[in-house]
C-alpha positions in Angstrom: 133.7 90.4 78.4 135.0 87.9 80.7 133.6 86.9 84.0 130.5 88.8 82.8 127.2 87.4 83.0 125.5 89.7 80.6 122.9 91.8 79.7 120.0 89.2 79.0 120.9 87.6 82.5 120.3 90.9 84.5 117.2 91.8 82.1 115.6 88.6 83.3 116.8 89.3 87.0 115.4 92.8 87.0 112.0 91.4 85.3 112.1 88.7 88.2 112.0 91.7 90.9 109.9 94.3 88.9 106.6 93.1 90.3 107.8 93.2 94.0 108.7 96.8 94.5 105.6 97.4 91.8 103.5 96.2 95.0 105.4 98.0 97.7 105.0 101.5 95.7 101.3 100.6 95.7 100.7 100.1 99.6 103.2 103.1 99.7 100.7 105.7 97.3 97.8 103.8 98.9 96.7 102.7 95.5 96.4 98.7 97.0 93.2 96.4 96.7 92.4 94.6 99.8 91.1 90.9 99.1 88.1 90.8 100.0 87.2 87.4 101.9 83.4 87.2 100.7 82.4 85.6 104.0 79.3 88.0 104.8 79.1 90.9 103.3 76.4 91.4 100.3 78.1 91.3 96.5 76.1 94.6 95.9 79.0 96.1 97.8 81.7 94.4 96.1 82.5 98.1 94.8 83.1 99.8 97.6 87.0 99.6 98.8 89.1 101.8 101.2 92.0 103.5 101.6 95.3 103.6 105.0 98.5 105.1 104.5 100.0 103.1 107.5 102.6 101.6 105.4 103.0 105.0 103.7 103.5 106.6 107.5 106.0 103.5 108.7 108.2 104.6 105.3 108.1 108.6 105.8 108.4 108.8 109.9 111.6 107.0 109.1 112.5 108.6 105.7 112.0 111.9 106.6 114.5 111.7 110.4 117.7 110.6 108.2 119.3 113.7 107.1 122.3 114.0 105.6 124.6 116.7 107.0 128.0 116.4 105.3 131.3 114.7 105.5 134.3 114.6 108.3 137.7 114.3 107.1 136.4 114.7 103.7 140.0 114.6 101.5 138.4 114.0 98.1 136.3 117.0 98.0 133.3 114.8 97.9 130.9 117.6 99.6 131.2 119.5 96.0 130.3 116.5 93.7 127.0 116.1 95.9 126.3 120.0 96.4 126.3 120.5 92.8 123.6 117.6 92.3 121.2 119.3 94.1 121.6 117.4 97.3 118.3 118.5 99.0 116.5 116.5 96.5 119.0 113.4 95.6 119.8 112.3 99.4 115.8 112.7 100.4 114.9 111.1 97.2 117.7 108.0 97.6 116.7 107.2 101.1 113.0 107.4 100.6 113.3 105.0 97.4 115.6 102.8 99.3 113.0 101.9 102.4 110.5 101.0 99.9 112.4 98.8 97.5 115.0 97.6 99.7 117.4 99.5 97.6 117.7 102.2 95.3 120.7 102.7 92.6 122.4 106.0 91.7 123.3 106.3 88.2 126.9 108.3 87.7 127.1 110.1 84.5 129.5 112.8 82.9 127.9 116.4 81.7 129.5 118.2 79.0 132.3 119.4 81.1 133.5 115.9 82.3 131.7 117.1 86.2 130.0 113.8 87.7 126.3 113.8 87.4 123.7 111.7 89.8 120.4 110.9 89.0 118.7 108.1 91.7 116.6 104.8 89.9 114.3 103.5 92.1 114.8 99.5 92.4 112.5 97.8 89.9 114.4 100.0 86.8 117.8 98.7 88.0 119.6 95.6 88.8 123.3 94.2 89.2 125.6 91.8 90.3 126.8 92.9 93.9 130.3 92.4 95.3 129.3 91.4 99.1 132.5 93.0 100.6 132.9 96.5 99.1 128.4 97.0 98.0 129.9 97.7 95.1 128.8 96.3 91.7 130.7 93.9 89.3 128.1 94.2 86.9 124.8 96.4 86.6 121.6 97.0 84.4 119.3 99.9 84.0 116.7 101.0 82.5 117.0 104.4 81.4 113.7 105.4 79.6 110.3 104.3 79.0 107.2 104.8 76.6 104.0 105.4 77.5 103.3 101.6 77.7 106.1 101.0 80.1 108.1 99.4 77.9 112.1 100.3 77.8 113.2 102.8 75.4 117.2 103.0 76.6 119.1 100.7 78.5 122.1 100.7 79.7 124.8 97.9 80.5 127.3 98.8 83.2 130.8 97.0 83.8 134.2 98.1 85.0 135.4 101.0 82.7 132.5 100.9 80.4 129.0 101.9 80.4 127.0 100.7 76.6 123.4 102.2 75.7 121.0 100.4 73.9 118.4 102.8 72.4 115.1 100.8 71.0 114.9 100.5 67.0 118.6 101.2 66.6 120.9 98.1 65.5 124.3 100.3 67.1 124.8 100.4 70.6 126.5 103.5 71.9 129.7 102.6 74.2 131.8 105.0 76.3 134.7 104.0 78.6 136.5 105.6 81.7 139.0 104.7 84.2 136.8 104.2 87.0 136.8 100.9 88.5 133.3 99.5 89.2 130.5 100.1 87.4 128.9 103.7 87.3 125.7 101.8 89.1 125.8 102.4 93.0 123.5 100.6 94.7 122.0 102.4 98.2 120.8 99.4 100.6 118.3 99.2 103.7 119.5 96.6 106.3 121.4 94.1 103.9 122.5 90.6 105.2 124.6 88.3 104.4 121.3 86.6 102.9 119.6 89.2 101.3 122.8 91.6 100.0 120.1 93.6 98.5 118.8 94.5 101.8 115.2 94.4 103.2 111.9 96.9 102.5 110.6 98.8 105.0 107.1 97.9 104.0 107.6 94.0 104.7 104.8 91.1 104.4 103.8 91.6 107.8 102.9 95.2 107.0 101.3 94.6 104.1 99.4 91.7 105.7 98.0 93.9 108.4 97.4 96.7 106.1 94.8 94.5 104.6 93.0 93.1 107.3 92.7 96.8 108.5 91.3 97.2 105.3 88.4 94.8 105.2 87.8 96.0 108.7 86.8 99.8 107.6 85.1 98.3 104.5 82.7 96.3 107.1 82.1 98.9 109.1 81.1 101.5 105.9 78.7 98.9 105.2 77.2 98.3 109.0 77.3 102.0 109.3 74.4 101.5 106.9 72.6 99.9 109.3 73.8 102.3 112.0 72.5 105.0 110.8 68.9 103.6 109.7 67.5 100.8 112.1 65.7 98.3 110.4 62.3 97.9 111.0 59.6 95.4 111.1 55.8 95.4 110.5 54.2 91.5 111.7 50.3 90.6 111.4 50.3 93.0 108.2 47.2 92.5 106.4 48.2 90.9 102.4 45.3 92.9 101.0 46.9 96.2 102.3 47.8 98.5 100.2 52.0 98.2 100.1 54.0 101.5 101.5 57.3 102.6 100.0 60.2 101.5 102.3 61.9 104.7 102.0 58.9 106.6 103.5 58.5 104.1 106.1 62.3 104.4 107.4 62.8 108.2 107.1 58.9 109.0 108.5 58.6 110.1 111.6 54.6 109.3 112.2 53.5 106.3 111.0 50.0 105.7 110.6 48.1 102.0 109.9 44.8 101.6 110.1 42.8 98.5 111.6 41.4 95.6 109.1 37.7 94.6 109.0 38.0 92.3 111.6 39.5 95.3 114.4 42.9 93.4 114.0 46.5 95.7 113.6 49.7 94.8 112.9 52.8 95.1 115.2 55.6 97.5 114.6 59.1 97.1 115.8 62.6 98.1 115.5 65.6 95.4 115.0 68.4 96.2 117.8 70.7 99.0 116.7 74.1 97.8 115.3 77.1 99.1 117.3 80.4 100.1 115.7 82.6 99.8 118.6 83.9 96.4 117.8 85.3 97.9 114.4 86.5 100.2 116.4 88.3 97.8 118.8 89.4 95.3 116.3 90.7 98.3 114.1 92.7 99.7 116.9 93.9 95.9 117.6 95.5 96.0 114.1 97.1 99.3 114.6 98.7 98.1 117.8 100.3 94.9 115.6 101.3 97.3 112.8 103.2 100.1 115.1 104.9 96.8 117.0 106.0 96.0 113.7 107.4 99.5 112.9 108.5 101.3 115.7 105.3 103.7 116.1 103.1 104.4 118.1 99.5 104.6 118.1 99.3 108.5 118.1 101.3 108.4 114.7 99.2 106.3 113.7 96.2 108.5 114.5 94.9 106.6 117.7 96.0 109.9 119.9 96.5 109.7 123.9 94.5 111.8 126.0 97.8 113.0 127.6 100.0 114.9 125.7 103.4 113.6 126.0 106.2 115.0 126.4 109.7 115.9 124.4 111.3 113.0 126.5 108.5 110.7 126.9 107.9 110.6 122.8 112.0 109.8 122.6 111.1 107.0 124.6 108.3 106.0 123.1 110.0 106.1 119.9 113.0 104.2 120.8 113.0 101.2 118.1 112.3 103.8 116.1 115.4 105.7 116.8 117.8 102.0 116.7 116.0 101.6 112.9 117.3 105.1 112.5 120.7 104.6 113.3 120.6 101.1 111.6 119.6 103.3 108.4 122.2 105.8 108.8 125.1 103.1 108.8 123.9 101.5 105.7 122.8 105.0 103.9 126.4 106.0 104.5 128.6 103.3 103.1 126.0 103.4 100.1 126.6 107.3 99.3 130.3 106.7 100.2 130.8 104.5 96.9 129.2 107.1 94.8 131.1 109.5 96.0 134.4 107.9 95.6 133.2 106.7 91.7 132.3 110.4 91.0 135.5 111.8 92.5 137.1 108.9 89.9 135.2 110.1 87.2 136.0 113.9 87.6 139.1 113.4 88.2 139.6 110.7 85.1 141.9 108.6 87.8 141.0 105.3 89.3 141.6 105.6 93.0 141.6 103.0 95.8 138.5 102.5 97.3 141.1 102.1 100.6 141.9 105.8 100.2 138.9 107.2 101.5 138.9 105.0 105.0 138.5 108.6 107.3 135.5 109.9 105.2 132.9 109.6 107.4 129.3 110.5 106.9 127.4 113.2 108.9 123.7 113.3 110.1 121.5 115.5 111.8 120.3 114.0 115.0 117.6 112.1 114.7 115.3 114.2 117.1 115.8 117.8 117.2 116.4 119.1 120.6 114.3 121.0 122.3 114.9 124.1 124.8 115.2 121.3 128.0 117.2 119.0 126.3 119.8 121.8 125.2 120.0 123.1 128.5 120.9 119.3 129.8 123.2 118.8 127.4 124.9 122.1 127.9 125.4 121.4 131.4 126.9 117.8 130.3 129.1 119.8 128.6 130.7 121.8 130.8 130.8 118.9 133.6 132.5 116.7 131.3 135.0 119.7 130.1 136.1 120.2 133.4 136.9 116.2 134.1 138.7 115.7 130.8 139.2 119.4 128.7 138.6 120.0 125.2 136.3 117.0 125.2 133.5 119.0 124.0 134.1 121.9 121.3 131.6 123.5 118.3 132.6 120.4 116.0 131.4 117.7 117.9 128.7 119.7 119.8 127.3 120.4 115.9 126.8 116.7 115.4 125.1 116.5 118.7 122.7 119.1 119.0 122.0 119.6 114.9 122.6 123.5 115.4 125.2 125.5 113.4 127.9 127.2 115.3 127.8 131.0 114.9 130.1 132.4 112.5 131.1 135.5 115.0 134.1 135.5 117.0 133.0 135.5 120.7 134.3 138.0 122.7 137.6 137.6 124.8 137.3 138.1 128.4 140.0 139.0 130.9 140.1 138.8 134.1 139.5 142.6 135.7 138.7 144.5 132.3 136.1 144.5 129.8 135.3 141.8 127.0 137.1 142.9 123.8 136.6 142.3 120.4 
């Protein structure tokens, strides 16, 4: 096909990536391997590693406050494609691959009926050449299937009007065409650039990085709480015709008793000074300070808690980068599920619209923070202040997005003026 550059081309690009979001889905599971430096502590506890699910925190605190809601002005029926793909799982699933991989891609099939199918492949099964204006593809690869080795079973090679599958052992590929436009491969992005079209990971090199070193710190301190916990102790002028006592004994016993020599003489006892673990404790905090600057957390979420409780307000404030990577998320998020909704509603519908046509579909979130009893009551009297300088500013539709609470589906009662509310 022309102006293709084919399937070897985006097997070797998707091999080139593979290993990258491998690493990022380790420090996400917690399943990553500090290097150890070797500078002081004893090989005999080579073996012993640790475990942080800081980067695993920095991906979900964000993950889990973008919710999608729905759609405004929604003319191509695009709630119902997504409703009927279970959309609790597909949205929660896309975004949460997406901040770990930098991007995610939704695969858009046909069931038996011709209805628009979504299944979400995380970013090192899927690649594609991207077209920079619409984050659309003009080419895409996926791998479909693998065996218990990880090697690919089905692939699949996506282009404009065609989607082929090539199922390992068989010579014959298996082709089927449409009328939709782009490829059925959608690509869902996290902060793209004109760079990086791909986007970035929320689990970059500085996390990682300071992951590690937080690491080796709670792997030196298992090893001087050791030493903590049992003092080392010391025996000098001991005589080298005395009979030898067993080092566990000596350390767990509370009464020690060593006789004189012939000559009246006794040996001196002593305790090394006790090792201290508040400069773990210290340097470990130290890294959890770098890696909540780095995120947009704070130390309580990442288990360092306050002595003060804070407040609804204060942890808004507190949380405010937070919040702009939110909103950052939420624009890119919803041009991504935007395209897959207008490819699905061109594979139902077996007609290749405009991508132009769907300029007033917008996507809807739930707030970010949830509101809480003081913050409805100030936002209810912002309301009403702002209805009475400009009216009709403020009604259920816009107060839904703002609040994140569903009007009630019960007429309210009229009132008028001298006589009781009716029905």
């Amino acid at each position: 096909m022309e102006n293709c550059k084919g399937i070897a081309y985006l097997r070797n690009k998707l091999a080139n990536k593979k290993l990258r979001v491998e690493t990022r889905y380790k420090f996400y599971e917690m399943k990553n391997i500090a290097r150890d430096l070797q500078l002081a502590a004893p090989p005999e506890f080579n073996w012993l590693s640790a475990t942080l699910g800081w980067c695993g925190k920095a991906v979900d605190s964000l993950a889990d406050r973008i919710i999608f809601y729905s759609w405004d002005n929604d003319n191509f029926d695009l709630q119902e494609i997504f409703q009927l793909n279970n959309p609790d799982t597909f949205f929660d699933s896309a975004v949460l691959s997406a901040l770990i991989s930098s991007c995610c891609f939704v695969y858009i099939s046909a069931d038996e009926t011709g209805y628009p199918r979504l299944q979400v492949i995380d970013g090192g099964n899927a690649t594609g050449i991207i077209d920079p204006i619409t984050g659309l593809l003009k080419e895409g690869y996926a791998v479909l299937e693998r065996d218990d080795n990880n090697k690919p079973t089905l692939e699949a090679w996506f282009t404009a009007r065609r989607t082929e599958f090539i199922r390992k052992g068989k010579s014959k590929t298996q082709v089927i065409t449409n009328k939709v436009p782009y490829p059925l491969l959608v690509p869902i992005i996290y902060r793209p650039d004109a760079k990086r079209p791909f986007g970035h990971s929320r689990i970059s090199r500085a996390c990682m990085k300071i992951q590690e070193s937080a690491l080796r710190t709670i792997k030196r301190s298992e090893i001087s709480a050791e030493f903590y916990s049992f003092p080392q102790k010391y025996i000098l002028g001991m005589s080298s015709d005395a009979e030898q006592m067993d080092k566990w004994k000596v350390t767990m016993s509370s009464l020690l008793r060593i006789d004189k020599d012939e000559d009246g003489d006794k040996p001196t006892v002593g305790q090394f000074q006790q090792q201290s673990m508040s400069p773990y404790t210290e340097q470990l905090r130290t890294f959890a300070a770098l890696f909540a600057g780095e995120t947009g957390l704070t130390l309580d979420d990442l288990g360092f808690v306050s002595d003060n409780p804070s407040s609804s307000e204060a942890i808004k404030a507190s949380h405010e980068n937070l919040r702009l990577m939110a909103r950052k998320a939420q624009r890119n998020f919803g041009s991504g599920f935007l395209n897959v909704g207008y490819l699905a509603a061109c594979l139902r519908d077996d007609y290749a619209y405009q991508r132009q046509q769907l300029y007033l579909t917008k996507p809807l979130w739930e707030p970010i923070f949830e509101p809480d009893a003081a913050t409805l009551s100030s936002i209810g009297d912002g309301a009403i202040k702002i209805n009475q300088a400009v009216p009709g500013y403020f009604n259920k539709d816009n107060f839904r997005i703002l609040t994140g609470i569903e009007p009630s589906k019960i007429d309210a009662p009229v009132t008028i003026t001298g006589q009781e509310p009716t029905e």
